[in-house]
FILO-466159 format. One line per 8 residues: for each residue x, z, y of C-alpha. Coordinates in nm, 3 decimals. Last residue first. Example, Ala and Ser with C-alpha at 12.3 -4.5 7.8 and 13.67 -1.06 7.14 Angstrom:
<recs>
1.367/0.714/-0.106; 1.230/0.780/-0.450
</recs>
This chain:
<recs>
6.840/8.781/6.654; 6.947/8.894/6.291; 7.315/8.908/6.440; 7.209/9.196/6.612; 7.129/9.436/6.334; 7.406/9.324/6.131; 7.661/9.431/6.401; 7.503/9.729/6.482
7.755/9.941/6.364; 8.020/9.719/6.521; 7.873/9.708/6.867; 7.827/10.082/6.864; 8.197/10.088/6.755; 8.334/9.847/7.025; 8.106/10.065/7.279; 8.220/10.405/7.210
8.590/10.255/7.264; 8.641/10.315/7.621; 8.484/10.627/7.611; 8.721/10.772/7.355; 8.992/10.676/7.609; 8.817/10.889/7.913; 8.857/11.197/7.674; 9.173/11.233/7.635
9.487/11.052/7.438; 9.828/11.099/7.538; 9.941/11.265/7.148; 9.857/10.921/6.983; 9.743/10.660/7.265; 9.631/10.396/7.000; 9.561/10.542/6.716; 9.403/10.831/6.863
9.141/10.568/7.046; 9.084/10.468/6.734; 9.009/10.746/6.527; 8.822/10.923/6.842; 8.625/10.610/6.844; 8.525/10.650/6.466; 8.449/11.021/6.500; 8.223/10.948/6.779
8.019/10.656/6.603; 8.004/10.874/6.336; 7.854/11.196/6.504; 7.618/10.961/6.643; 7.514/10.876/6.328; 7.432/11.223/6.201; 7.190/11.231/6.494; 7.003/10.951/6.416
7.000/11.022/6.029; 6.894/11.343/6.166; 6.589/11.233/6.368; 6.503/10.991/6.089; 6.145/11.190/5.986; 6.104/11.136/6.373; 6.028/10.767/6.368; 5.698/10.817/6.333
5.467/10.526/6.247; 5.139/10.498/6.481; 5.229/10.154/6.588; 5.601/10.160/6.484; 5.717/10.093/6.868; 5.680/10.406/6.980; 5.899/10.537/6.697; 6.101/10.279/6.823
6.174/10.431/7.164; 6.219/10.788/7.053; 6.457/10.721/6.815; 6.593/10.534/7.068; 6.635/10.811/7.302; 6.759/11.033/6.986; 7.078/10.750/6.937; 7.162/10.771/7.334
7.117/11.155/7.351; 7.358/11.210/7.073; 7.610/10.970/7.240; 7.589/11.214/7.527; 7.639/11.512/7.378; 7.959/11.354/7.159; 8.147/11.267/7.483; 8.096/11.584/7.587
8.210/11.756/7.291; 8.520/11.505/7.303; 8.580/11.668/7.681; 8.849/11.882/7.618; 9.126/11.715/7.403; 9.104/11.776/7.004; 9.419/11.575/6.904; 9.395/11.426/6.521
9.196/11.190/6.574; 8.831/11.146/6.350; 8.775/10.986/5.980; 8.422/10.943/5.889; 8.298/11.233/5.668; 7.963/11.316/5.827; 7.748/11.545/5.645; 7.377/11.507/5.604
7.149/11.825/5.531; 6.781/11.856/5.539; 6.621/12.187/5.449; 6.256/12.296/5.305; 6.063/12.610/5.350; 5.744/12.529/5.340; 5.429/12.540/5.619; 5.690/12.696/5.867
6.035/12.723/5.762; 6.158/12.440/5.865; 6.550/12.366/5.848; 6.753/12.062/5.971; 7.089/12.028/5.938; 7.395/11.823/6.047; 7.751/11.871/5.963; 8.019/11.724/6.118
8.375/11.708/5.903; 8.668/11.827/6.050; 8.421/12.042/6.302; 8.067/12.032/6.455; 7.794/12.199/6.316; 7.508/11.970/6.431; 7.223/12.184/6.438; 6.860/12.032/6.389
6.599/12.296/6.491; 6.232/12.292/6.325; 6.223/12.675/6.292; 6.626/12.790/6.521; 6.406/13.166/6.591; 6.293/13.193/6.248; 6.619/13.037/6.079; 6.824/13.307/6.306
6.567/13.602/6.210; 6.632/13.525/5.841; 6.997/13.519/5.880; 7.000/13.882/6.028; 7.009/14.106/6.318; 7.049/13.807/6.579; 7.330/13.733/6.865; 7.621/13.732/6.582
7.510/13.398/6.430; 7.458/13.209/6.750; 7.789/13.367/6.853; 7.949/13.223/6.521; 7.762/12.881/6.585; 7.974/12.893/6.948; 8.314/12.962/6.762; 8.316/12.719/6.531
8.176/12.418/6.747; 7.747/12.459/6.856; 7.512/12.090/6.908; 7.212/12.224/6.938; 6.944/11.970/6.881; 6.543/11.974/6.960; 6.310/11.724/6.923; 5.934/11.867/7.012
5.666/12.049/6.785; 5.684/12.306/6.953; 5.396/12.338/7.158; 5.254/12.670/7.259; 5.626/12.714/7.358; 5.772/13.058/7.327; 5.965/12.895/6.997; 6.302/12.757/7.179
6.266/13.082/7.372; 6.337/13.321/7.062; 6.692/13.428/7.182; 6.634/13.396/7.545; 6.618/13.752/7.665; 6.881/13.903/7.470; 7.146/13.562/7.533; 7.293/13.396/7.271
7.048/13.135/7.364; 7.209/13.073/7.645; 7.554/13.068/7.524; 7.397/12.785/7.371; 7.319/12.601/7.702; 7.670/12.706/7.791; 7.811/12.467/7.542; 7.540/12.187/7.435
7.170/12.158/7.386; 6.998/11.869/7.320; 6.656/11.810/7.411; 6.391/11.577/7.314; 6.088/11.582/7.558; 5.778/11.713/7.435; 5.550/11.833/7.689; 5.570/12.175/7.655
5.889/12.163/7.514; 6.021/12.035/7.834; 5.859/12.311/8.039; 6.008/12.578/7.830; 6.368/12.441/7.889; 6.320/12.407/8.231; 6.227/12.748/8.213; 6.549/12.866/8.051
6.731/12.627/8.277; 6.572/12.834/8.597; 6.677/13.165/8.455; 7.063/13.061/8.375; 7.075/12.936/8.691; 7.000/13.257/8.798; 7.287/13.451/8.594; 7.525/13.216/8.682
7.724/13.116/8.381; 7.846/12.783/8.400; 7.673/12.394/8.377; 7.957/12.212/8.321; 7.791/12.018/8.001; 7.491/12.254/7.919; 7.152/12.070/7.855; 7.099/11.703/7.764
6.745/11.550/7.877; 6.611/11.313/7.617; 6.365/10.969/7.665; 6.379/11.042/8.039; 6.176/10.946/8.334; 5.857/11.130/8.276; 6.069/11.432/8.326; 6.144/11.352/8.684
5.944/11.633/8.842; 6.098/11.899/8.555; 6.442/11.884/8.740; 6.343/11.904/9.118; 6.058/12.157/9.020; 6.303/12.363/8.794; 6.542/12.424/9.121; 6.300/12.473/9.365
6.101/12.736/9.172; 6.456/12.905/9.070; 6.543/12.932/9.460; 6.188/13.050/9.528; 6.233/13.330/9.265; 6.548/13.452/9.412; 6.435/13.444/9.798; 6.119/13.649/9.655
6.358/13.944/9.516; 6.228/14.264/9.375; 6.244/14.563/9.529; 6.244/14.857/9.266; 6.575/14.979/9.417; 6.830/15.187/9.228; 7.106/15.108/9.399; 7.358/14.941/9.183
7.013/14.708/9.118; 6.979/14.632/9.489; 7.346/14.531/9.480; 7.328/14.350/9.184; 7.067/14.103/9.312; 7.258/14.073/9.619; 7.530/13.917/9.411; 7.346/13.700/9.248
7.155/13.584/9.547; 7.483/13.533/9.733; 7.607/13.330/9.390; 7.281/13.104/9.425; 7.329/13.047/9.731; 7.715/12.862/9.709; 7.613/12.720/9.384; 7.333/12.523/9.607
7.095/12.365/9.337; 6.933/12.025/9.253; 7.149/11.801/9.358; 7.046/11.494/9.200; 7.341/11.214/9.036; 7.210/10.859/8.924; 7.541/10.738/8.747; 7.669/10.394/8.703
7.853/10.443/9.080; 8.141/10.639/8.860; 8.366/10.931/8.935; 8.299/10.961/9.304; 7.947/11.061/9.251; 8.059/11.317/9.032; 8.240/11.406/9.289; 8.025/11.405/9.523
7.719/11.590/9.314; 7.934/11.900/9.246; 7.929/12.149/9.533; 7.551/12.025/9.488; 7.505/12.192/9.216; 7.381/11.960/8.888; 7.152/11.653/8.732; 7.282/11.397/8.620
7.088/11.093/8.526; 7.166/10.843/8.310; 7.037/10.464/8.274; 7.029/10.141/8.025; 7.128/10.304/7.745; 7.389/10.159/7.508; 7.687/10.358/7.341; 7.883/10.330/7.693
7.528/10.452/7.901; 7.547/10.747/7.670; 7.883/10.852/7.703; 7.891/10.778/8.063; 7.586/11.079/8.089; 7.809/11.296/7.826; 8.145/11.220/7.970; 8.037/11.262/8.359
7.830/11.618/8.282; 8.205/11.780/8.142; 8.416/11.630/8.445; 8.228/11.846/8.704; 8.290/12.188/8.599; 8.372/12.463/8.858; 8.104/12.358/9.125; 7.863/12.335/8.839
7.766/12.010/8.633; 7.510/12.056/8.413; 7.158/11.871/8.327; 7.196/11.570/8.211; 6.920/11.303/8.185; 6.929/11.011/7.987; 6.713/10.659/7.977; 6.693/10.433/7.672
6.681/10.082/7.579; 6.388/9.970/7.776; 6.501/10.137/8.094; 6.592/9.833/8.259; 6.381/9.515/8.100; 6.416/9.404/7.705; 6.233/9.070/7.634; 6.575/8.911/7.564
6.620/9.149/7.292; 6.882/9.345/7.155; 6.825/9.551/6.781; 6.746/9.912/6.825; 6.941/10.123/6.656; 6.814/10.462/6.456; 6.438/10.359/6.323; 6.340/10.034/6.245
6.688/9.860/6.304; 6.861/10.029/6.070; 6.570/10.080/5.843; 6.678/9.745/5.678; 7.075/9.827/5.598; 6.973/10.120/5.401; 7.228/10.141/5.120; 7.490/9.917/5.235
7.444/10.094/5.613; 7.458/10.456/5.464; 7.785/10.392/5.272; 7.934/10.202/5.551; 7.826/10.519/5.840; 7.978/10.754/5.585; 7.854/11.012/5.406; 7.572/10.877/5.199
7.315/11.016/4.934; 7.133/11.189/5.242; 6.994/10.911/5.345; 6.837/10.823/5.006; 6.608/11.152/4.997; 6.485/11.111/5.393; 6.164/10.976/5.359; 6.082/11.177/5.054
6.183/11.483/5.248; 6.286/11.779/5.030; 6.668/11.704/5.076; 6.946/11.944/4.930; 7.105/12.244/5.055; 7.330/12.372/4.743; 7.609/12.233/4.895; 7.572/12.429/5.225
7.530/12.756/5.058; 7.857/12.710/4.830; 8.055/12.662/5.149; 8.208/12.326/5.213; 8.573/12.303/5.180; 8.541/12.009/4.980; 8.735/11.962/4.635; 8.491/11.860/4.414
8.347/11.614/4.707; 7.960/11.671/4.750; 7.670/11.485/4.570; 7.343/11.489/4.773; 7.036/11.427/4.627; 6.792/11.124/4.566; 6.962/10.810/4.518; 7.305/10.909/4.317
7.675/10.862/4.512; 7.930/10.942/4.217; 8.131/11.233/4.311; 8.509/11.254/4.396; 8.534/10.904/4.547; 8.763/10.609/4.629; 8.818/10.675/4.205; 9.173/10.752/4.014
9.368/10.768/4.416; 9.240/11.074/4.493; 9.397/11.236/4.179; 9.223/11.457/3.907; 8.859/11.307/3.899; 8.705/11.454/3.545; 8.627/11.773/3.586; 8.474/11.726/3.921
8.288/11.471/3.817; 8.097/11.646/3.508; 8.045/11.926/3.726; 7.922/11.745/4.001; 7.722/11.523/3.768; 7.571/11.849/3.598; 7.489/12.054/3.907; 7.324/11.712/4.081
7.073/11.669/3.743; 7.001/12.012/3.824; 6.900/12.023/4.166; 6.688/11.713/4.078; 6.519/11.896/3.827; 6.431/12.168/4.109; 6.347/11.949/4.381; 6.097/11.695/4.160
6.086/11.412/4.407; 6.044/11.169/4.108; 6.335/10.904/4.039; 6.352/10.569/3.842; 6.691/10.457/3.720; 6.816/10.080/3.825; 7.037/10.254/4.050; 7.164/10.477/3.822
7.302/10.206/3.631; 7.467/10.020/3.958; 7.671/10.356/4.007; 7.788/10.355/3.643; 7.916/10.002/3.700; 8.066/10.099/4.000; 8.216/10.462/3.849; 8.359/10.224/3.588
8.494/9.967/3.769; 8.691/10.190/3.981; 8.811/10.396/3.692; 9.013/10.057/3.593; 8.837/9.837/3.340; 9.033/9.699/3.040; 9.084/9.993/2.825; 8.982/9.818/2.501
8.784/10.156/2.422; 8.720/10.196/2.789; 8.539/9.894/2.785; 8.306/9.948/2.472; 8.200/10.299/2.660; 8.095/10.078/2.969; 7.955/9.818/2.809; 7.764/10.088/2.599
7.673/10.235/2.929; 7.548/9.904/3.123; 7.379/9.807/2.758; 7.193/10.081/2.851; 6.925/9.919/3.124; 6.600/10.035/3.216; 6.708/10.387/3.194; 6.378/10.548/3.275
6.453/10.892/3.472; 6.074/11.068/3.505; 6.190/11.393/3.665; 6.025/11.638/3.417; 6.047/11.468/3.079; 6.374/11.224/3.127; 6.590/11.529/3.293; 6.774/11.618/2.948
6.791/11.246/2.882; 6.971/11.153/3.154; 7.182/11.454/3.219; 7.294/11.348/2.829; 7.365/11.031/2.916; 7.596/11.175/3.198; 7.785/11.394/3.016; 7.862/11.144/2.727
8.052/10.958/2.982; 8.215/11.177/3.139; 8.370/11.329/2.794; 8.425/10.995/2.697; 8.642/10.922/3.026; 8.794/11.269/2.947; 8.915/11.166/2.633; 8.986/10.821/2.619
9.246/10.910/2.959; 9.376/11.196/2.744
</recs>
């Protein structure tokens, strides 16, 4: 049986080859690496390992074209031909054989057929999305590392120079979920964070940490009177219309949007409630900061935002969209996203240019523009989280997102006219690793005690880790 399937593999795979030789231009340059390989298991003296290593190496001395449909195919057949083959997770380390160019799921993944057929039409991207794990992505693509997702130290580096964060959230309810995100971020690397939030809030936030820059820029306390008058006059049929509420939304965007020229990214939602009118003044804060560009990433009731009648299409009332944005929904929230609009078509029009991170067991991150062509990006994360879900990891996660976008943002300044934006979701997909390896070992250390605050304490052994190479090169 084991000469049997092996040859059926085997003879699978060369004949994927050669099917896809004419329209994707795949040039073996070297088959004495599959005769070795057929000779071995003949004499039975490699293990599967060796195999799907030597078959691995083969590939990579193949030559690919960016043909999307022949690629498609050539994925169909090695999935099929893996997934019949691979019968025990302990035969190969994995259930699909990692190929430059497309994205090879595990045979037994829960993923939905939809998301599996997503594969990469950005050249740039193609051999990111051929990894699933932060040590699969940095053997492949060690050298754009440092060029466009960490930044390497420097001792020409000043304050500021390695990232600055605003958060915006933090209601008289919620103060705990703006301190995770803004420490988050300062833990993976920035330099400063700003929180931004009611003032019921700002002292204990304060309180919390002296790292933090925390602004006031709302009275809860008002803001609820307002409300609250607001539904008076509207119980009673009056057509007056509020100046007190509109100055209390001017005041509250200007001291937000004032220090835009701050921040690298401004994170939206952590704490930051349900008021009615502070929903109003984030939804122009919002509109402000795609007018000019800054990254934003929006998280828990910033997406209950968009769930929201009159906000649904807001991320595209911009004249300029052509800004970083990333929601950021769990289970639940993406299923509100999902229920808020008629249809799937008028979700992808109003998310255009969006990356979601679908977070869950395994994070999912996606990018789809349907603009000039539709075309999707799609990188899962499979690094190995806790097992406790305490509040505050989403937090945690927000803010680590806006430390690896800031720098995204920093070198792509630094590429003299390159963009580092084609990497967005690399950037973002490595987050979610970073974050899934401190919840791993911060679980394995305080088991069923562990929270939030002991995820933080280990964000910056991983960062430090990850970049490891990168540094070392100083």
């Amino acid at each position: 049986l084991f000469l049997l399937f092996s040859s059926i593999l085997i003879n699978k795979l060369i004949t994927c080859c050669l099917a896809t030789t004419t329209t994707t231009n795949i040039i073996p340059t070297n088959t004495n690496t599959i005769k070795s390989v057929v000779a071995s298991l003949r004499t039975r003296r490699w293990n599967l390992s060796q195999i799907s290593n030597a078959l691995l190496q083969q590939h990579q001395h193949c030559k690919f074209s960016s043909s999307s449909s022949s690629t498609s195919l050539l994925s169909r057949q090695t999935r099929t031909a893996t997934a019949s083959f691979v019968t025990t997770p302990t035969q190969i380390r994995s259930n699909s054989f990692k190929l430059p160019n497309y994205h090879c799921y595990h045979s037994r993944s829960n993923l939905s057929r939809s998301k599996r057929n997503m594969i990469s039409s950005s050249s740039s991207l193609a051999a990111a999305t051929t990894t699933t794990t932060w040590a699969d992505f940095k053997n492949l693509h060690q050298e754009i590392i440092p060029k466009h997702i960490i930044p390497p130290l420097s001792s020409s580096s000043h304050k500021g120079s390695s990232g600055r964060i605003g958060v915006l959230g933090g209601s008289e309810r919620y103060t705990g979920a703006p301190y995770y995100a803004a420490m988050a971020s300062l833990k993976a690397g920035t330099d400063l964070a700003f929180v931004f939030c009611a003032e019921e809030a700002a002292i204990p936030i304060k309180c919390y940490s002296p790292e933090l820059m925390v602004a006031p820029v709302y009275n809860a306390a008002e803001f609820e009177k307002e409300g609250q008058n607001e539904e008076n006059a509207s119980s009673s049929s009056s057509s007056h219309v509020s100046t007190t509420t509109t100055k209390l939304i001017e005041n509250m965007v200007s001291k937000v949007t004032s220090l835009f020229d701050r921040m690298h990214v401004l994170i939206i939602g952590p704490g930051l409630g349900r008021d009615p009118i502070v929903l109003r003044a984030v939804a122009q804060i919002i509109i402000r900061a795609r007018e000019v560009n800054l990254p934003l990433i929006l998280d828990a009731d910033a997406l209950y935002l968009l769930t929201l009648e009159p906000y649904r299409h807001i991320l595209q009332s911009s004249k300029n969209n052509d800004g970083v944005v990333v929601l950021t929904p769990n289970v639940m929230e993406y299923r509100r996203l999902e229920q808020a609009f008629e249809n799937e078509d008028e979700l992808k029009k109003a998310l255009d240019g969006v990356i979601v991170i679908q977070k869950g067991h395994h994070d999912t991150v996606t990018a789809t523009t349907t603009t000039a062509r539709e075309s999707s990006m799609m990188m899962i994360c499979e690094e190995i989280g806790g097992l406790k879900r305490s509040g505050g990891i989403g937090d945690v996660l927000a803010g680590t997102l806006g430390a690896f976008v800031a720098w995204n943002q920093i070198l792509a300044s630094k590429n003299k006219g390159g963009s580092s934006h084609d990497w967005m979701v690399a950037s973002c997909w490595s987050a979610c690793c970073a974050v899934k390896k401190a919840t791993r070992i911060a679980f394995e250390k305080k088991k069923r005690a562990m929270t939030a605050p002991d995820i933080l304490e280990e964000i910056g052994t991983v960062l430090d880790d990850m970049a490891s190479d990168v540094d070392s090169k100083l």
